[in-house]
C-alpha positions as CSV (number, residue, x, y, z in Angstrom):
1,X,-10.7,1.2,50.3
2,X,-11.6,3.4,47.9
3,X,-10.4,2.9,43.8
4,X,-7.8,5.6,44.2
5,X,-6.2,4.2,47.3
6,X,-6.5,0.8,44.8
7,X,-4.8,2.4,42.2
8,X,-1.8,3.6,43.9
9,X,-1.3,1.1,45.9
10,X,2.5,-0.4,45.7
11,X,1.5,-4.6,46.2
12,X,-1.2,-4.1,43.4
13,X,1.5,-2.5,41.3
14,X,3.5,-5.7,41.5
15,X,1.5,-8.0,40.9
16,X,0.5,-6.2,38.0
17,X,3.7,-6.8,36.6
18,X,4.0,-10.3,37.9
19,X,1.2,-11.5,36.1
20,X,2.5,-9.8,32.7
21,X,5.4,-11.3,33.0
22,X,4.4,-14.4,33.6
23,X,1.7,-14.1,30.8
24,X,4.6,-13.1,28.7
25,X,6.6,-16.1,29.0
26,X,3.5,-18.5,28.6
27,X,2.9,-16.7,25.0
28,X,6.4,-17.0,24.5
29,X,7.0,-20.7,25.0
30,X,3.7,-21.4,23.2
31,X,5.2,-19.2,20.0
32,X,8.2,-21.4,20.0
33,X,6.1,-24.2,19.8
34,X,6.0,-25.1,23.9
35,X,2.6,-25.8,25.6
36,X,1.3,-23.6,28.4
37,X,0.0,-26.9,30.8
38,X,2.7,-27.5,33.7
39,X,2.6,-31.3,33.3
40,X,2.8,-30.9,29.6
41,X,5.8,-28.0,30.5
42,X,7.9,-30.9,32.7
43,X,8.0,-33.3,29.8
44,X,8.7,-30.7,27.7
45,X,12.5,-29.8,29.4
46,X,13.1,-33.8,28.7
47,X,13.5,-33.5,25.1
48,X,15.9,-32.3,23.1
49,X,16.1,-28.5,22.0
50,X,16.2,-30.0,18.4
51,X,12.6,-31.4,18.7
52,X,11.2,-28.2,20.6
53,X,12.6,-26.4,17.1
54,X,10.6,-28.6,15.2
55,X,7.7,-28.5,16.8
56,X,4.5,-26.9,15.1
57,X,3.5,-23.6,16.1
58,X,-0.2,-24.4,14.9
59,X,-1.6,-23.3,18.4
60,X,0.2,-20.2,18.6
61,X,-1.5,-19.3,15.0
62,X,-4.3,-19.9,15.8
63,X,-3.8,-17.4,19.4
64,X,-2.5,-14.7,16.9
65,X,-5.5,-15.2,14.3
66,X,-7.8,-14.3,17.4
67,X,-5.9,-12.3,19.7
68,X,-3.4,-10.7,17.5
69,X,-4.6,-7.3,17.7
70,X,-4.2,-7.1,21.7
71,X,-0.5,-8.2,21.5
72,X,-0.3,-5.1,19.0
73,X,-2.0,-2.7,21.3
74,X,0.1,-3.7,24.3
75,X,3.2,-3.2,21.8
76,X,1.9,0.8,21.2
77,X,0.5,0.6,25.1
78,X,3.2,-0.7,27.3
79,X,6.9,0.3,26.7
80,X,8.7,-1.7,29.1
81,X,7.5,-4.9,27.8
82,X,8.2,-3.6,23.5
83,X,11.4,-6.0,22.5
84,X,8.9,-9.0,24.4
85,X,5.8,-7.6,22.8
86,X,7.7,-7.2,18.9
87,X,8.9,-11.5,19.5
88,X,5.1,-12.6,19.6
89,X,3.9,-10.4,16.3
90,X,3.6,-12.1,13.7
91,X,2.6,-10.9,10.0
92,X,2.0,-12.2,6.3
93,X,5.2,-11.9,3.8
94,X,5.9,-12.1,0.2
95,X,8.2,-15.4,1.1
96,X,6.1,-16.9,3.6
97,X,2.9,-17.9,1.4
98,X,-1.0,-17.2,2.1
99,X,-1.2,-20.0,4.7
100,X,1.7,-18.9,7.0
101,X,2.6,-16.6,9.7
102,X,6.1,-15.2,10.2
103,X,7.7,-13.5,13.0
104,X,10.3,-10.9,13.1
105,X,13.0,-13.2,13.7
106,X,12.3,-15.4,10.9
107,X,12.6,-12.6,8.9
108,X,16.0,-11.3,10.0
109,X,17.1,-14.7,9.8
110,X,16.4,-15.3,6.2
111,X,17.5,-11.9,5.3
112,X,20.5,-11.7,3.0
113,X,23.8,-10.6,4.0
114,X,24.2,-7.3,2.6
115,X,20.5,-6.1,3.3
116,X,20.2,-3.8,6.5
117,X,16.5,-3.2,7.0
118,X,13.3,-5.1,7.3
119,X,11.0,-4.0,4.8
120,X,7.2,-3.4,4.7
121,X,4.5,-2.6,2.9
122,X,1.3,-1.4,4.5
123,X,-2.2,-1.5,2.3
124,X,-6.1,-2.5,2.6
125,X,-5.5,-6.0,2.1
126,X,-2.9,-9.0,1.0
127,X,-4.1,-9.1,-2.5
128,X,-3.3,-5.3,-2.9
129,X,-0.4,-5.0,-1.4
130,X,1.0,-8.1,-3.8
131,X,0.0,-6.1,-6.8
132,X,2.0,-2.9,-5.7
133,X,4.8,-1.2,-7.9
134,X,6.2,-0.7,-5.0
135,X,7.5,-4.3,-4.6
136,X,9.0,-4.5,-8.1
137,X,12.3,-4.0,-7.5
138,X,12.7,-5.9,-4.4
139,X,10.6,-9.1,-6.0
140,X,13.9,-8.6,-8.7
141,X,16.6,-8.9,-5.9
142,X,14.8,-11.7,-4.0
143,X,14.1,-9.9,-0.9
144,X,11.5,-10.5,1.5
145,X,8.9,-7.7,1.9
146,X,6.4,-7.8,5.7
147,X,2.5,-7.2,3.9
148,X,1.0,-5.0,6.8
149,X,-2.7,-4.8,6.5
150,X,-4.4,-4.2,9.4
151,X,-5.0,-0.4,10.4
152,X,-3.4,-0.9,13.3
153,X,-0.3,-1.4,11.9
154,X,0.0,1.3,11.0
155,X,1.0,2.6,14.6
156,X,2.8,-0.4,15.3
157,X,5.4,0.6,13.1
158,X,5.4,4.0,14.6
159,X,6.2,2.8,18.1
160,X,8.5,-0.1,16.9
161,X,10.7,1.5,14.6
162,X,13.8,-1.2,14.2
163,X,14.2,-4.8,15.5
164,X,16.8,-6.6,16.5
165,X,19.4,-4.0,15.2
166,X,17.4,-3.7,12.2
167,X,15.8,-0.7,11.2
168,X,12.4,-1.0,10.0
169,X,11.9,0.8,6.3
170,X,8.8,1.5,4.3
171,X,8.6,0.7,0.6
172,X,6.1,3.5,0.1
173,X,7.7,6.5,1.7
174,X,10.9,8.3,0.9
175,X,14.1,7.5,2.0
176,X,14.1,4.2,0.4
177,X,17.5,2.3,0.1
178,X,18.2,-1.0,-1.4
179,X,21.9,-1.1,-0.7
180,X,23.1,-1.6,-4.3
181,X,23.1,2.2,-5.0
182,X,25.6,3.4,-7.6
183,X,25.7,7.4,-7.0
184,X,27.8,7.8,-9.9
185,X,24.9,6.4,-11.9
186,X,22.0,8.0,-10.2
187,X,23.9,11.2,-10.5
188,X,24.2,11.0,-14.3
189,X,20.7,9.8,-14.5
190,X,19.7,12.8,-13.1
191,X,21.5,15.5,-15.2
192,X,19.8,13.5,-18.1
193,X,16.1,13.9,-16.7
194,X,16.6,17.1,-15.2
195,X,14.7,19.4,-18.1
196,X,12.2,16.4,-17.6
197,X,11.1,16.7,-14.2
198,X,11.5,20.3,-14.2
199,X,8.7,20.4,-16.8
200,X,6.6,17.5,-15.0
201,X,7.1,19.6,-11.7
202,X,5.7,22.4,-13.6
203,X,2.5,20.3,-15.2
204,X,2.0,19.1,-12.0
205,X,2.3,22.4,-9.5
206,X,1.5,21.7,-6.3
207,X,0.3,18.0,-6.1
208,X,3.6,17.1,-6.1
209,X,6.9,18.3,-3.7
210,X,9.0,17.1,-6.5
211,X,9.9,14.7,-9.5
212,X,13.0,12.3,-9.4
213,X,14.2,9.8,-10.9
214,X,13.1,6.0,-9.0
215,X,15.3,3.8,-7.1
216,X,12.7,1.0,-6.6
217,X,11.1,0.8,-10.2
218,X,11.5,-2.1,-12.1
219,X,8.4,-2.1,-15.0
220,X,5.9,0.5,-13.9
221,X,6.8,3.9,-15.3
222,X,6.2,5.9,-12.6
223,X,4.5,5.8,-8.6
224,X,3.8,8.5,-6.1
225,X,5.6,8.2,-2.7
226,X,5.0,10.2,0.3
227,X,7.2,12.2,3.2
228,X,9.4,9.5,5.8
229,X,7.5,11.0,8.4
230,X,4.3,11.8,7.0
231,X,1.1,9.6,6.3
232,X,1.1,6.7,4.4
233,X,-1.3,6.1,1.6
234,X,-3.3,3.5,3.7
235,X,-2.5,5.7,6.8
236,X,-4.6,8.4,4.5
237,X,-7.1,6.3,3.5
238,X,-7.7,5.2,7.3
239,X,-8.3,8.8,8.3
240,X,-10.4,10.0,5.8
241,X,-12.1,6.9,6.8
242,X,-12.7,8.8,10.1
243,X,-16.5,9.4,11.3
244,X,-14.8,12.9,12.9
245,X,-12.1,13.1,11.5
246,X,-10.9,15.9,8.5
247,X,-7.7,14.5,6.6
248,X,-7.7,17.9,5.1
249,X,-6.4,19.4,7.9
250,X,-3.7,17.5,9.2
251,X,-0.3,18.8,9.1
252,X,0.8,15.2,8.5
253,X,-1.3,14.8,5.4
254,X,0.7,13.1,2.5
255,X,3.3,15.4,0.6
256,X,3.9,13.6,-2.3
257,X,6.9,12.6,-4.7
258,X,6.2,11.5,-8.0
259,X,9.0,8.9,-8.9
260,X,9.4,7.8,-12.9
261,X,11.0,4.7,-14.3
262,X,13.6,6.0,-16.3
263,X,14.0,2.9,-18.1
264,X,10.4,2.7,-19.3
265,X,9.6,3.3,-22.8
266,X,6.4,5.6,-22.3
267,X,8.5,7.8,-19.8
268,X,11.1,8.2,-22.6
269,X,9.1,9.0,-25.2
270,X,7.6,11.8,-23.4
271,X,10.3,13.0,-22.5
272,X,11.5,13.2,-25.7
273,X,8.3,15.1,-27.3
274,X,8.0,17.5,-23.9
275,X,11.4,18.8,-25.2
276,X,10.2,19.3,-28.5
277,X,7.0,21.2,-27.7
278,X,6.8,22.6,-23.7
279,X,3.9,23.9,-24.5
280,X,1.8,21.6,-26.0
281,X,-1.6,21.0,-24.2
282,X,-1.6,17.6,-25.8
283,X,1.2,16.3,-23.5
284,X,0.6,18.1,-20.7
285,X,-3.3,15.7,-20.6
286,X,-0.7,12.6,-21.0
287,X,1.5,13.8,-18.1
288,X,-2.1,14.7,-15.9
289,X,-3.1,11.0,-17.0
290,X,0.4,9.4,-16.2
291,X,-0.2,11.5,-12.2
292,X,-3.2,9.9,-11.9
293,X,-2.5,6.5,-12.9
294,X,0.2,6.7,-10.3
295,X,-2.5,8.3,-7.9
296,X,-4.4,4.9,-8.0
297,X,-1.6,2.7,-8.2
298,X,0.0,3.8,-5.3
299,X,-2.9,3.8,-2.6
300,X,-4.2,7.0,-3.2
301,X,-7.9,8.3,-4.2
302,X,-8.5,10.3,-7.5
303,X,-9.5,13.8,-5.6
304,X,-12.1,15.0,-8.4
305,X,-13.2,12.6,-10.4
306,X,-14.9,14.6,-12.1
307,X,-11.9,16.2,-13.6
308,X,-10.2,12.7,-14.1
309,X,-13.2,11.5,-16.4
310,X,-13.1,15.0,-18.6
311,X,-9.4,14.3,-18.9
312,X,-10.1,10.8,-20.0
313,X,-13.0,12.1,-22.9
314,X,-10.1,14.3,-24.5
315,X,-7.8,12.1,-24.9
316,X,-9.9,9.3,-26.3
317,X,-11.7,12.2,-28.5
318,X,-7.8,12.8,-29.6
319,X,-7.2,9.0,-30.1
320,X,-10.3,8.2,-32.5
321,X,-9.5,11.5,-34.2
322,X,-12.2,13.6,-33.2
323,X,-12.3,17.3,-31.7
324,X,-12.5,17.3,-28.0
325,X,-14.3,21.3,-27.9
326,X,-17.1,19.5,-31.1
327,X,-20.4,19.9,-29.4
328,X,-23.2,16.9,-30.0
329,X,-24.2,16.0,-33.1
330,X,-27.8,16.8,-34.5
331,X,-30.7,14.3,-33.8
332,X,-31.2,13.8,-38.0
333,X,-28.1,12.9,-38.3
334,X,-28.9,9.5,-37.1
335,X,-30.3,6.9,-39.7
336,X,-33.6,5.9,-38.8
337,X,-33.8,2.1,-37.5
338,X,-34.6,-0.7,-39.2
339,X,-37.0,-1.5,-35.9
340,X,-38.3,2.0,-36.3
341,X,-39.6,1.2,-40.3
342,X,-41.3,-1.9,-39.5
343,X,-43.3,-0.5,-37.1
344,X,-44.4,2.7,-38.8
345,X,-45.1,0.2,-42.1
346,X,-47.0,-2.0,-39.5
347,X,-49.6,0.3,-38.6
348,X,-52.7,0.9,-40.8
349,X,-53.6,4.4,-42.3
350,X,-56.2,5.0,-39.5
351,X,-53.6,4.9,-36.8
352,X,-54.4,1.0,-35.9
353,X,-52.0,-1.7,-35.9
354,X,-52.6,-4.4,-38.1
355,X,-53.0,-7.8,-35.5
356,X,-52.0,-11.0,-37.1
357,X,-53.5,-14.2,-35.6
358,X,-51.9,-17.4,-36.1
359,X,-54.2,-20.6,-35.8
């Protein structure tokens, strides 16, 4: 019997999916804290659901430390089994601590009443994700925020895109929603900022889609988010990463909003000279400076750095009150060293140092 014959083969087939199932519901009872040894399994129904709630879930940890990444792939790989799949993930949070794992349902069961979505942040790692602007606001309304940062994640969340009723929503992209919007409020904020980011659109040309005024700000002034269905930061960073790959290219490469804290005092003051003077090149270096502070702060990679260090020279040329075009300054301009006089006096009129001898 050849491998084709194998392949298509209708008893084959069931088994197949009588052994995931049944792989499937050992995962699950060790998840909720059950064993996966029959004799352990028949003591197990004697007690009392209370006690299998309390039960520690150490083993299952330890499972998803090692195999977590195959229950992700069979997630993205195997449709049929996706609500079972998205009940064993289990992922790092901003309530859960360093040491703990939580699963989807512990989040949706700690949510608050009024919240709709499960949110999450994707980076490189814990440490940067914590650090992110992006988390501000919600870390002020007490909310829990899923740390995703493994690359793989980031097509997990493509094929799962809502649990348990729940959609799940990005802190980095756009679309973002907190539920306490007040559109009378965000309306007038706008008309007040609109000459603002008109002219920040117009500093800024084509690195950014447009300017608006931040929803999930809370003490950074401003933070770069990209398209709902477009890359991620990370998801950028990942590809780029590539050995083949040209992040260039791709149609889904990140189109980018800058966002600005409307609230912050740096935001308002230059808004208040842009209005002043349009013109000045001065301000227009800030705004530059303020994009690519943002750049960095929200995942992405300075594009010429080059460019960003020339930028940085003229405005600290500015700050210590010096002209940025002044070329360098003459070689006898410079007071000859104190080192440089010793050793010149040290030397004897033939050209031969003087040796001193200590006995």
């Amino acid at each position: 019997m050849n491998r084709e014959t194998l392949a298509q083969s209708r008893v084959l087939k069931v088994m197949a999916k009588k052994i995931t199932r049944k792989a499937l519901e050992m995962l699950r009872k060790l998840a909720d804290g059950g064993v996966g040894d029959d004799e352990e399994e028949e003591n197990a129904e004697k007690k009392e659901e209370d006690e299998k709630k309390e039960h520690s879930t150490e083993k299952y940890d330890k499972f998803w430390e090692n195999f977590g990444k195959s229950i992700k792939l069979g997630l993205i790989d195997d449709r049929a089994n996706k609500s079972k799949l998205a009940k064993l993930l289990r992922f790092k949070t901003s309530k859960g601590g360093d040491d703990k794992w939580v699963s989807l349902e512990q989040y949706v069961e700690r949510m608050k009443e009024d919240q709709k979505n499960i949110y999450y942040i994707t980076g490189e790692s814990v440490e940067s994700v914590k650090a992110s602007p992006f988390l501000e606001k919600l870390a002020k309304a007490d909310m829990e925020v899923i740390y995703m940062t493994e690359p793989l994640d980031e097509y997990v969340v493509q094929s799962l895109t809502e649990f348990d009723g729940n959609t799940l929503m990005s802190v980095t992209k756009d679309g973002f929603k907190l539920g306490d919007e007040n559109k009378d409020y965000e309306k007038k904020l706008k008309e007040k900022y609109e000459v603002f980011t008109t002219w920040l659109k117009k500093v800024y040309g084509d690195k950014v889609e447009k300017v608006v005024v931040s929803k999930r700000l809370a003490e950074s002034p401003c933070i770069l988010v990209t398209g709902q269905y477009g890359w991620s930061a990370n998801m950028e960073r990942i590809m780029k990463a590539q050995t083949f790959g040209d992040g260039k290219k791709n149609i889904l490469q990140s189109k980018k909003t800058m966002e600005i804290n409307p609230q912050h005092p740096m935001v308002r003051a230059l808004q208040v000279k842009s209005e002043e003077n349009p013109e000045d090149v001065n301000l227009a270096d800030l705004a530059d400076l303020l994009y690519d502070a943002a750049l960095v702060q929200s995942g992405f990679a300075v594009p010429d750095a080059t460019v960003f260090a020339k930028r940085i020279h003229r405005i600290i040329s500015n700050g210590v009150g010096v002209d940025p075009s002044a070329g360098l300054l003459p070689e006898d301009s410079f007071p000859e060293s104190e080192s440089s006089e010793s050793s010149s006096s040290s030397t004897s009129g033939d050209g031969e140092e003087d040796v001193k001898i200590d006995l």
